[in-house]
C-alpha positions as CSV (number, residue, x, y, z in Angstrom):
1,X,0.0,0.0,0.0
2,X,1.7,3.2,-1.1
3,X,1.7,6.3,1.6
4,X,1.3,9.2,0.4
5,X,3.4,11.7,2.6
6,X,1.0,14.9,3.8
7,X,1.9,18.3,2.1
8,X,2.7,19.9,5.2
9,X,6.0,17.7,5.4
10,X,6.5,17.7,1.9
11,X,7.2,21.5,2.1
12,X,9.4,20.8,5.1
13,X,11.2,18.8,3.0
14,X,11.2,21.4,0.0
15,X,12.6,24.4,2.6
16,X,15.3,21.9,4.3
17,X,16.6,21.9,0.1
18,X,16.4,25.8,-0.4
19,X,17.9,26.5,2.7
20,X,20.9,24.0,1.3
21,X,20.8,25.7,-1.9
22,X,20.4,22.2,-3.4
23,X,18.9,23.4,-6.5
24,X,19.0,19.9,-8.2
25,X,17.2,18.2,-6.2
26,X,14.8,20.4,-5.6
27,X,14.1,20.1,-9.8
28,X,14.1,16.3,-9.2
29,X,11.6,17.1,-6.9
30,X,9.3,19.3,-9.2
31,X,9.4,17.1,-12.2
32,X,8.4,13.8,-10.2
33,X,4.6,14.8,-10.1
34,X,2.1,17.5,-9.8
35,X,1.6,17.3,-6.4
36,X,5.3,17.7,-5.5
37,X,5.5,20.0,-8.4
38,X,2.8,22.4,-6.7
39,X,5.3,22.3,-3.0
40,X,8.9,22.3,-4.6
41,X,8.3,25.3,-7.4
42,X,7.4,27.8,-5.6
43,X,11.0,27.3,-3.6
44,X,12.7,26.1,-7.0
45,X,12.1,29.8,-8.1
46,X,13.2,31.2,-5.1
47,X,16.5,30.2,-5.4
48,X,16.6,30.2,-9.0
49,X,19.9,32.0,-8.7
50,X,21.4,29.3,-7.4
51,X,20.6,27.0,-10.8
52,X,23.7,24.9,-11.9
53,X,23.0,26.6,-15.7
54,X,22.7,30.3,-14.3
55,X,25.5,32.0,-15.8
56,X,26.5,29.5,-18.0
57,X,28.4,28.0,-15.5
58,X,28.2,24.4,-15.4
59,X,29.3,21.1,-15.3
60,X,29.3,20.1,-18.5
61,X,32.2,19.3,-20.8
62,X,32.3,22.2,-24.0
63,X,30.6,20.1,-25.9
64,X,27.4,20.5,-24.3
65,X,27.9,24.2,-24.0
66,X,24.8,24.9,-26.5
67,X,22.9,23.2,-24.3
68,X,23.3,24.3,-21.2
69,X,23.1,27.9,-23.1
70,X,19.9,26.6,-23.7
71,X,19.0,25.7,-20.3
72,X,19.4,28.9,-18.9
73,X,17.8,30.5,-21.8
74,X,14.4,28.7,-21.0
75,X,15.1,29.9,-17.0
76,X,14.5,33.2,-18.4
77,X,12.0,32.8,-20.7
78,X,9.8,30.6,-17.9
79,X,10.4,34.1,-15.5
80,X,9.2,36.7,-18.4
81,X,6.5,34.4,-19.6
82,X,5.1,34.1,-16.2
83,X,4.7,37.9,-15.8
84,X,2.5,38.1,-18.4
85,X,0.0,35.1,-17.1
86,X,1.2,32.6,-19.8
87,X,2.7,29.9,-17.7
88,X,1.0,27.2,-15.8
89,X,2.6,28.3,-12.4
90,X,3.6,32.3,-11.3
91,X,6.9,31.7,-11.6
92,X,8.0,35.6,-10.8
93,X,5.8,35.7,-8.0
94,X,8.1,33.3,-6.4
95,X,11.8,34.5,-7.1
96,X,13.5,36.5,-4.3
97,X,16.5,37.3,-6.4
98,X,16.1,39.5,-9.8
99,X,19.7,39.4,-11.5
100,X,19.5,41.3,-14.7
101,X,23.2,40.9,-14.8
102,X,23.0,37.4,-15.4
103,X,20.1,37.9,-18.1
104,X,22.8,40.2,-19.6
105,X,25.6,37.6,-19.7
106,X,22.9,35.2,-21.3
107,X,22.7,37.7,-24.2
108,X,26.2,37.6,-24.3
109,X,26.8,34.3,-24.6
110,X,28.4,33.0,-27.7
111,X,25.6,29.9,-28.2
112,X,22.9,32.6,-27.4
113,X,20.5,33.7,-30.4
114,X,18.6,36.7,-29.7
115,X,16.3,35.7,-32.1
116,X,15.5,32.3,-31.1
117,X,15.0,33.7,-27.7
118,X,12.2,36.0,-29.0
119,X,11.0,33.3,-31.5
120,X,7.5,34.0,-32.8
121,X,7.1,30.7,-34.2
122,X,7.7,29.0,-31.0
123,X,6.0,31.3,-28.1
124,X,3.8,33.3,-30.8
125,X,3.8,37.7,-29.7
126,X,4.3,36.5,-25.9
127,X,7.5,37.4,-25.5
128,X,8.4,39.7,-28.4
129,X,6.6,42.3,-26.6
130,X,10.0,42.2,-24.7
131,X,11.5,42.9,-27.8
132,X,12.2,46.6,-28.8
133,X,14.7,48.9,-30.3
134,X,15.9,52.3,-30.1
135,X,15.7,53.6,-33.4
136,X,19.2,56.2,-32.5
137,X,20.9,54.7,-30.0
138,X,23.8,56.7,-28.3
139,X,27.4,57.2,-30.2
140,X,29.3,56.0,-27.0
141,X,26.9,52.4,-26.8
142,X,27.1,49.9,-29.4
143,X,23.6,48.7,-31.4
144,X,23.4,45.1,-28.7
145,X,24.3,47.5,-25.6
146,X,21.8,49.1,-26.3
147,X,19.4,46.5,-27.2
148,X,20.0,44.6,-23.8
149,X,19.4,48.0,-22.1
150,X,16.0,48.4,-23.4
151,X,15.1,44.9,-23.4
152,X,16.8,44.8,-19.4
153,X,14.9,48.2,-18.8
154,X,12.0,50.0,-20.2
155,X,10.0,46.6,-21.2
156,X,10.3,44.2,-18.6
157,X,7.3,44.0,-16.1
158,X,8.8,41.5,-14.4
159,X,9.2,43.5,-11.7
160,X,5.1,43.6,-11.4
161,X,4.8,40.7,-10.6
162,X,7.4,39.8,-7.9
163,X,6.0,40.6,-4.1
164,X,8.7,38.7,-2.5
165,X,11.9,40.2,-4.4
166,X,14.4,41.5,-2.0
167,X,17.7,41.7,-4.1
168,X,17.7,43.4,-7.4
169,X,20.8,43.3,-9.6
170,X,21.7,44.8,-12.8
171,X,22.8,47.9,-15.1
172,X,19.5,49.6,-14.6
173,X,18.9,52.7,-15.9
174,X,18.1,56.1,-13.6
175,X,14.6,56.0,-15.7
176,X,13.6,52.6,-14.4
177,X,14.9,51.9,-10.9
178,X,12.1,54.3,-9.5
179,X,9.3,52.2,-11.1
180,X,10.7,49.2,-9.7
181,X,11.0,49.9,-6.3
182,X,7.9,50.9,-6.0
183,X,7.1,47.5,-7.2
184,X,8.7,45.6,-4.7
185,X,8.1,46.6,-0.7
186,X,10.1,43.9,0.4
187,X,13.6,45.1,-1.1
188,X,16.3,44.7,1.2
189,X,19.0,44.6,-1.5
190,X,20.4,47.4,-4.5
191,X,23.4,45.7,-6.2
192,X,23.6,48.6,-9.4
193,X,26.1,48.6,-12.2
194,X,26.2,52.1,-12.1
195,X,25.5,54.3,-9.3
196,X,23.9,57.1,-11.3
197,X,20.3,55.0,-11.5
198,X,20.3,56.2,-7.5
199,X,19.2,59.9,-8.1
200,X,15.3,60.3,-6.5
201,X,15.1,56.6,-5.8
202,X,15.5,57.2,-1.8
203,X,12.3,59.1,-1.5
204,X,10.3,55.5,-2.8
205,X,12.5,53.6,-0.3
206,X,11.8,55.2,2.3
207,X,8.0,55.3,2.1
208,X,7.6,51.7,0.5
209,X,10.8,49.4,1.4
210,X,10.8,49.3,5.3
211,X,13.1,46.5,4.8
212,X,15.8,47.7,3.1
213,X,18.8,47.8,4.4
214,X,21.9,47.2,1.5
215,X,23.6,49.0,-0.9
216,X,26.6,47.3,-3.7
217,X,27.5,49.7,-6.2
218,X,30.2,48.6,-8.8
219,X,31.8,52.2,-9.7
220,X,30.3,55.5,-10.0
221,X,32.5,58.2,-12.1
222,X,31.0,61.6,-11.5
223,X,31.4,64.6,-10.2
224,X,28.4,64.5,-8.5
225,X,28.7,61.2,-7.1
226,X,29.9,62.1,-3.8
227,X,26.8,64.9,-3.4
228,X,24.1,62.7,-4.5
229,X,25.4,59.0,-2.3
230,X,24.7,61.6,0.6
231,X,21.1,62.7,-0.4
232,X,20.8,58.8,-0.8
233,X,22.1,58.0,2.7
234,X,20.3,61.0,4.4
235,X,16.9,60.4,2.3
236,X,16.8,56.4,3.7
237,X,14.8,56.0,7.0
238,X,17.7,57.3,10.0
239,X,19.6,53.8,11.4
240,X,18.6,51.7,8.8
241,X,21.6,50.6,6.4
242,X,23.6,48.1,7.2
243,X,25.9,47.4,4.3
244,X,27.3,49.7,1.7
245,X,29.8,48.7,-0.9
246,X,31.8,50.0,-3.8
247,X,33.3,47.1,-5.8
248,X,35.4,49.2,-8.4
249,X,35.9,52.9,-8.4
250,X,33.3,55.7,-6.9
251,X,34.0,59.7,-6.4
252,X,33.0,59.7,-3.3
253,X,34.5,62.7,-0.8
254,X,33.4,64.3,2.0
255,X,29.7,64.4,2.1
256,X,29.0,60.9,1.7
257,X,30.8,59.9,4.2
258,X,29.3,62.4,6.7
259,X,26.2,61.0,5.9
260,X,27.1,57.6,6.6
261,X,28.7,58.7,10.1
262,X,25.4,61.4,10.5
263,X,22.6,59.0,9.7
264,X,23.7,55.5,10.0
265,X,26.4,55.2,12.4
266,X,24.6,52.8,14.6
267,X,23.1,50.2,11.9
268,X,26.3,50.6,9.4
269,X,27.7,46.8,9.9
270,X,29.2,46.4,6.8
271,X,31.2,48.5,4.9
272,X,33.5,47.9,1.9
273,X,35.4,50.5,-0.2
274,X,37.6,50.3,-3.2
275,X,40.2,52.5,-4.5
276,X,39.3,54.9,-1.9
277,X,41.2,58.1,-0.5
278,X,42.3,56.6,3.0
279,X,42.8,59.9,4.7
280,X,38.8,60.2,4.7
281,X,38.2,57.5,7.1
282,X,38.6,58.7,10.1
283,X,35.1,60.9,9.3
284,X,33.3,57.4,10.0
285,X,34.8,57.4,13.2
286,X,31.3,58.0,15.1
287,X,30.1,54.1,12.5
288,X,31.5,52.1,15.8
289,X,28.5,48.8,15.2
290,X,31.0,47.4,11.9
291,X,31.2,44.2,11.7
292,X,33.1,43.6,8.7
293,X,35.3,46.2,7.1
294,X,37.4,45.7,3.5
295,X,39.2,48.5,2.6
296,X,41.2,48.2,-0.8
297,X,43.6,51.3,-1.3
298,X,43.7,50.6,-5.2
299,X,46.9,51.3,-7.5
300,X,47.7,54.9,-5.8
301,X,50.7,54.8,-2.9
302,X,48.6,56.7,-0.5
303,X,51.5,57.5,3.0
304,X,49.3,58.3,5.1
305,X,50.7,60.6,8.0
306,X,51.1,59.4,11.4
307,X,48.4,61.2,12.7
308,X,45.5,59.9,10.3
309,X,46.9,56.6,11.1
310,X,46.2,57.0,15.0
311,X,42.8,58.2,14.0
312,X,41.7,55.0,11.8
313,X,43.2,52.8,14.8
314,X,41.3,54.9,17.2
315,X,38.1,54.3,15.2
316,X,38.4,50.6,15.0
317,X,39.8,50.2,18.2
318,X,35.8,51.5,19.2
319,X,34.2,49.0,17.4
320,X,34.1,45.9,19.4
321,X,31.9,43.7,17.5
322,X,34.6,43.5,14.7
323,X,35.1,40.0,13.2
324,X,36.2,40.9,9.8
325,X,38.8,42.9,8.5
326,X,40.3,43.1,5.1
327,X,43.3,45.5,4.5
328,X,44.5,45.4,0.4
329,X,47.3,47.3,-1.1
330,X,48.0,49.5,1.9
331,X,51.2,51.1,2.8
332,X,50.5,50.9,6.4
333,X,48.1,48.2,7.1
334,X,50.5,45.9,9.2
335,X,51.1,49.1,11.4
336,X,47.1,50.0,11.6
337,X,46.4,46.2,12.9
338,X,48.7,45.5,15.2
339,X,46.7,47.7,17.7
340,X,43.5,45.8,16.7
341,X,44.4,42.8,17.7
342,X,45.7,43.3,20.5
343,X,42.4,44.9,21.8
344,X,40.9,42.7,24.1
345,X,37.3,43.1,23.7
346,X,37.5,42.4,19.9
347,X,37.6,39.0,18.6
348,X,38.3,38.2,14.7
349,X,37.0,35.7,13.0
350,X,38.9,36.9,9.7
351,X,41.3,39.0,8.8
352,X,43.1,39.6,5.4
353,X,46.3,41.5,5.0
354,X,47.7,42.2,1.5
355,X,50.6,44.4,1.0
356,X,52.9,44.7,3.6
357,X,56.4,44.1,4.1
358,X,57.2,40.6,5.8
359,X,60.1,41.2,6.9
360,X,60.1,43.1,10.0
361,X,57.1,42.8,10.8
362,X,57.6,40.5,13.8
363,X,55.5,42.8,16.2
364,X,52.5,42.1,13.9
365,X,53.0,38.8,13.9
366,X,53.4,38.3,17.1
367,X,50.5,40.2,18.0
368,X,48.2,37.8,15.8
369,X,48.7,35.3,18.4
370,X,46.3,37.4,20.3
371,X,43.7,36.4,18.1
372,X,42.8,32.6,19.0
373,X,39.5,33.3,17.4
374,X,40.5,33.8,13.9
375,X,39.3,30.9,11.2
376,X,40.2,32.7,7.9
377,X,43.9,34.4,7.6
378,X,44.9,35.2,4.2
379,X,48.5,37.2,4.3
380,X,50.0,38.6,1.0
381,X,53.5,41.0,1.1
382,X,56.8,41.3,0.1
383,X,59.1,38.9,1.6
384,X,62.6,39.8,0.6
385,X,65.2,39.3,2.0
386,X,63.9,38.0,5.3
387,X,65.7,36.9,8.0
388,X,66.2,33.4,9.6
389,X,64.4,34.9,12.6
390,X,61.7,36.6,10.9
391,X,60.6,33.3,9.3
392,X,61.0,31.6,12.3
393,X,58.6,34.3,14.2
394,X,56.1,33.8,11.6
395,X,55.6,30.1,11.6
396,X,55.7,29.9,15.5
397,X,52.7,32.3,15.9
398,X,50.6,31.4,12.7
399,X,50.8,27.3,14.4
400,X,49.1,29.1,17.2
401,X,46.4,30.0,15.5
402,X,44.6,26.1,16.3
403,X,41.2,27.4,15.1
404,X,41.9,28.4,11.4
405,X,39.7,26.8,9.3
406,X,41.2,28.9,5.9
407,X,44.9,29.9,5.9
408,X,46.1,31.7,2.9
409,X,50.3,32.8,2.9
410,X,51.6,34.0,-0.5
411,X,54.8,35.8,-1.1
412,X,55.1,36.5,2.4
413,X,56.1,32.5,2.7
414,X,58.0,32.4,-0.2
415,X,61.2,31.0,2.3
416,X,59.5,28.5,4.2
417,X,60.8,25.0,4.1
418,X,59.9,21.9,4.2
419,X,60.1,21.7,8.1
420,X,58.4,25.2,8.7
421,X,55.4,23.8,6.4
422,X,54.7,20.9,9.0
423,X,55.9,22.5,11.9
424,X,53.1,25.5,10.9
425,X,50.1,22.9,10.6
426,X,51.2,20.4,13.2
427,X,48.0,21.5,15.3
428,X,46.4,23.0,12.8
429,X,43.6,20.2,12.8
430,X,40.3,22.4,11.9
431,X,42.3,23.5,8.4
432,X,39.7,23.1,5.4
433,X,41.7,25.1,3.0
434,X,45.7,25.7,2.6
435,X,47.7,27.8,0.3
436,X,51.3,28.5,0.7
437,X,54.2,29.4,-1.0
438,X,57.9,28.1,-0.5
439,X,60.8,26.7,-1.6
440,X,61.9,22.8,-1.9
441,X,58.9,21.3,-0.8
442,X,58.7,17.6,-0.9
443,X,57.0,14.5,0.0
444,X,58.1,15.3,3.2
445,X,55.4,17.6,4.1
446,X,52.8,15.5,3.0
447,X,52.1,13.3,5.9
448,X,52.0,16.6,8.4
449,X,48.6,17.4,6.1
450,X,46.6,14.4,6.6
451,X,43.9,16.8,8.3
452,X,40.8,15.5,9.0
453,X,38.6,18.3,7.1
454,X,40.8,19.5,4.8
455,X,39.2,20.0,1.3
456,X,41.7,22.5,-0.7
457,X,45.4,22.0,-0.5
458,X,47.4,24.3,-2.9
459,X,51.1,24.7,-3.4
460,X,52.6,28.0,-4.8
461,X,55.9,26.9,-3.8
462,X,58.6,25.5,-6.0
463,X,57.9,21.9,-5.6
464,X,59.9,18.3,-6.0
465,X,57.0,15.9,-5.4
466,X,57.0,12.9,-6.2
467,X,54.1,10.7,-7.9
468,X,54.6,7.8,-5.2
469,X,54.6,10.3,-2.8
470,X,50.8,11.9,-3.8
471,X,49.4,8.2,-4.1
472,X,50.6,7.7,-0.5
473,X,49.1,11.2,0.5
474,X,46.1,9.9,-1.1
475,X,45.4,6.5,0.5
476,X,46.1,8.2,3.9
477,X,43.0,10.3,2.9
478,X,39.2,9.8,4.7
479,X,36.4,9.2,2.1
480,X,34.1,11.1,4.2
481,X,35.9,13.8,5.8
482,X,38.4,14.7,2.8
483,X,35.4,14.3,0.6
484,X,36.0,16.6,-2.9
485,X,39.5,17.5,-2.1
486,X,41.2,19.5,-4.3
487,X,45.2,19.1,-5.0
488,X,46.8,21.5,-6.5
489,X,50.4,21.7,-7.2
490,X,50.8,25.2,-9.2
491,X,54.8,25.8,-9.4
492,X,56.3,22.2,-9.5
493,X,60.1,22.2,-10.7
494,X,61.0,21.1,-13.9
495,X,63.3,18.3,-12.6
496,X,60.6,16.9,-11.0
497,X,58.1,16.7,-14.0
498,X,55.2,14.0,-13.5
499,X,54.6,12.3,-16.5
500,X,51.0,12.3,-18.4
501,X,50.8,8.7,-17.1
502,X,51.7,9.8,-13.5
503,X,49.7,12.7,-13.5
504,X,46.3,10.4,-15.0
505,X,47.2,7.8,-12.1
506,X,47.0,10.4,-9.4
507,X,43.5,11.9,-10.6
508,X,41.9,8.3,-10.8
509,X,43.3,7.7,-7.2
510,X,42.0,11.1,-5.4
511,X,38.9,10.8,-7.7
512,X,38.0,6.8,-6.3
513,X,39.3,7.8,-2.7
514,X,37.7,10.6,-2.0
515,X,35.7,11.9,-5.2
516,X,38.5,14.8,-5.5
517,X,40.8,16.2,-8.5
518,X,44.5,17.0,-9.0
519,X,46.6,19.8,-11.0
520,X,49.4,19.6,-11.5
521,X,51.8,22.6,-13.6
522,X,55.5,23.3,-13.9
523,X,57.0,25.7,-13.0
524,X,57.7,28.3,-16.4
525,X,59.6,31.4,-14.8
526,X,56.4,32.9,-13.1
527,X,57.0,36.2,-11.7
528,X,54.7,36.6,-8.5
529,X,51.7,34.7,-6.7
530,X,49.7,37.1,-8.5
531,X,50.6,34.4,-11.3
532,X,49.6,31.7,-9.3
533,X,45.9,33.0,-8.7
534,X,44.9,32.8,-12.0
535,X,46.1,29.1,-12.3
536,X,44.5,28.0,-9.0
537,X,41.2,30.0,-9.9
């Protein structure tokens, strides 16, 4: 007799899969009948985002590119269709998430026909109402930019029919965004291209988004830029944003950040800033509720005087419920930390340094060991000429660090040996994922990382491993606890070259043991770690 499971646990079972973004099954789920269909779509959409195909990223070999091109084409089209009532089930009145930028990358993709997309012949006038062009578009915008504009823009009405969106994303023009908030009272989220679509749009927040609370702006070039972020962030409801963030490049002075430190100084708990003038900062000093800071200083060697340096570590030295702090391409950021961590009442969880001198620096070291709490440490600086006792300093304190789960060294471990590499993660037990630079390193070092949940092992260093040596690292590995483990051996020496045979041996061995993979390239005269990141990305 088959038992049929009530729907009540069936969209239990539905929310447990959204909330581990295990979009798969969830599909498996929909397509296995209507009854399941009618609990798992509505939260298949709402983490639609999360689709293997969205994109166009994938698992697929390049052969199948077309079709998972095609894939995430029909994604789209199911979400416009179902704004204009001509799909079974309301898909858009399910989606949380409205990414126009990934819509955009669709129409760049180089398996993706416009045409077909808006085929009359297979959906009839339903979606070429989508489909409209300016007759004179704009000198500086090609004849497609400005095609996905309109199409991403003036003639989508998704956005009427999505009550539970609360992250919007996209280039959206200053002529839409308006409209669309007012659409959508539970925004929380603006992630904008451009930051010029903001001008007027906080008056519509603030009487229809209660909710919102988030800000991501990729760059905003503009003399007015700086101006107009502050009538954004003084036009918001007082104390309610909690995240701002400028990916690239913004002209923002002065004003915007008075705003910030005027009107949300209490809610502000995340705040990231790229390429920005550092002597500002201190006018945030009254934003003491951060959480998470990332400051990147960009290309420009900005010395910063001592006193504006006091001033920042005053600042953060008031804001106790740190746990996150990101320092890139900064003169001074060893010399700005040090005092941070040695702050009792603040306890990292993370902290990325990238920049400084290694050698040296054995105060800031030292003082990391103040820090137990830390589980992500990514360091990045120069390291030459180091001394025997600067390396030695280094290792000794990072080993003390027993609860990193992530530990990132590049450059600044480029002399590290064989025995500092095991004598750093001898205790090191709760290490998931380990990058390092070096010298020499060998099977020797192998054993020493037989870590219980490690899942990403990468070496920068120059390397002499041998292929007996991986196979043994390999069988020492847990099935269950190493699951998906990634080896990667980015700078191997030339004398030690593993042959194609080898190398196929070793990724059938980490792929039976513990369903993992392993890369393996020689070292050809690369110049930096910067090198490196490409290959291991």
């Amino acid at each position: 007799m088959a038992v049929t499971l009530p729907n009540e646990i069936l969209h239990l079972i539905c929310v447990e899969l959204v909330y581990q973004h295990d979009f798969n099954s969830l599909f498996n789920v929909a397509v296995s009948s209507k009854q399941l269909a009618q609990s798992a779509l509505p939260n298949l959409y709402r983490i639609h985002n999360a689709a293997p195909v969205v994109d166009g990223s994938s698992d697929e070999t390049n052969a199948d590119r077309a079709r998972v091109t095609q894939k995430w084409s029909r994604l789209w089209q199911s979400i416009l269709l179902s704004s204009i009532d001509k799909t079974l089930f309301p898909y858009s009145q399910y989606i949380r998430v409205l990414n126009l930028r990934d819509l955009s990358h669709l129409f760049d993709d180089r398996h993706f026909s416009l045409d077909k997309f808006f085929d009359r012949n297979y959906f009839g006038d339903e979606l070429s109402r989508f489909h409209i062009l300016r007759r004179a578009p704009p000198k500086n915008l090609s004849e497609r930019q400005r095609e996905k504009l309109i199409i991403l823009n003036e003639n989508l009405v998704v956005t009427e029919r999505t009550p539970l969106l609360e992250t919007l994303c996209g280039h959206i023009l200053p002529s839409s965004l308006p409209k669309w908030v007012a659409r959508v009272p539970r925004l929380r989220c603006l992630e904008l291209w451009k930051g010029d679509a903001l001008k007027g749009v906080e008056e519509v927040i603030r009487s229809t988004c209660p909710f919102f609370k988030s800000l991501s702006i990729y760059e905003w070039l503009s003399p007015e830029s700086d101006l107009q972020l502050a009538t954004f962030f003084t036009g918001l409801r007082p104390q309610k944003l909690e995240s701002f963030e400028v990916i690239s490049k913004a002209d923002i002075g002065n004003d915007c950040l008075l705003a910030l430190n005027t009107h949300h100084q209490m809610s502000l708990k995340e705040l990231k800033l790229s390429d920005s003038r550092l002597t500002m900062l201190p006018m945030l000093k009254g934003c003491t509720a951060l959480e998470s800071l990332h400051l990147d200083a960009g290309f420009t060697d900005q010395d910063l005087e001592k006193s504006v340096i006091l001033d920042i570590v005053a600042w953060l030295r008031s804001c106790k419920k740190l746990q996150s702090i990101s320092l890139v391409r900064m003169r001074h950021s060893s010399e700005i930390i040090k005092p941070i961590l040695l702050e009792e009442d603040i306890k990292l969880l993370k902290l990325e340094l990238e920049g400084y001198t290694m050698a040296g620096s054995n105060e800031f070291h030292q003082a990391l060991t103040s820090q137990t709490s830390l589980q992500s440490l990514k360091l990045k600086g120069n390291s030459n000429d180091p001394s025997r006792v600067d390396v030695d300093i280094l290792v000794e304190c990072l080993a003390k660090l027993t609860n990193l789960r992530d530990l990132q060294l590049r450059d600044v471990s480029d002399y590290f040996n064989d025995a500092d590499v095991c004598r750093l993660v001898r205790d090191l037990d709760e290490l998931q994922v380990f990058w390092t630079s070096g010298y020499d390193i060998s099977d020797r070092v192998l054993p020493a990382l037989v870590k219980p949940k490690l899942r990403n092992l990468s070496f920068g260093a120059m390397t002499v491993f041998t292929s007996g040596g991986i196979l043994n690292y390999i069988r020492s590995l847990d099935p269950e606890q190493n699951k998906g483990l990634v080896f990667s051996v980015l700078n191997a020496d030339p004398d030690s070259n593993l042959a194609n045979q080898e190398q196929r041996l070793i990724r059938t061995s980490i792929m039976e043991k513990v369903d993992g993979w392993f890369e393996f390239f020689l070292n050809r005269d690369i110049d930096s770690d910067d090198d490196l990141e490409l290959l291991s990305d």
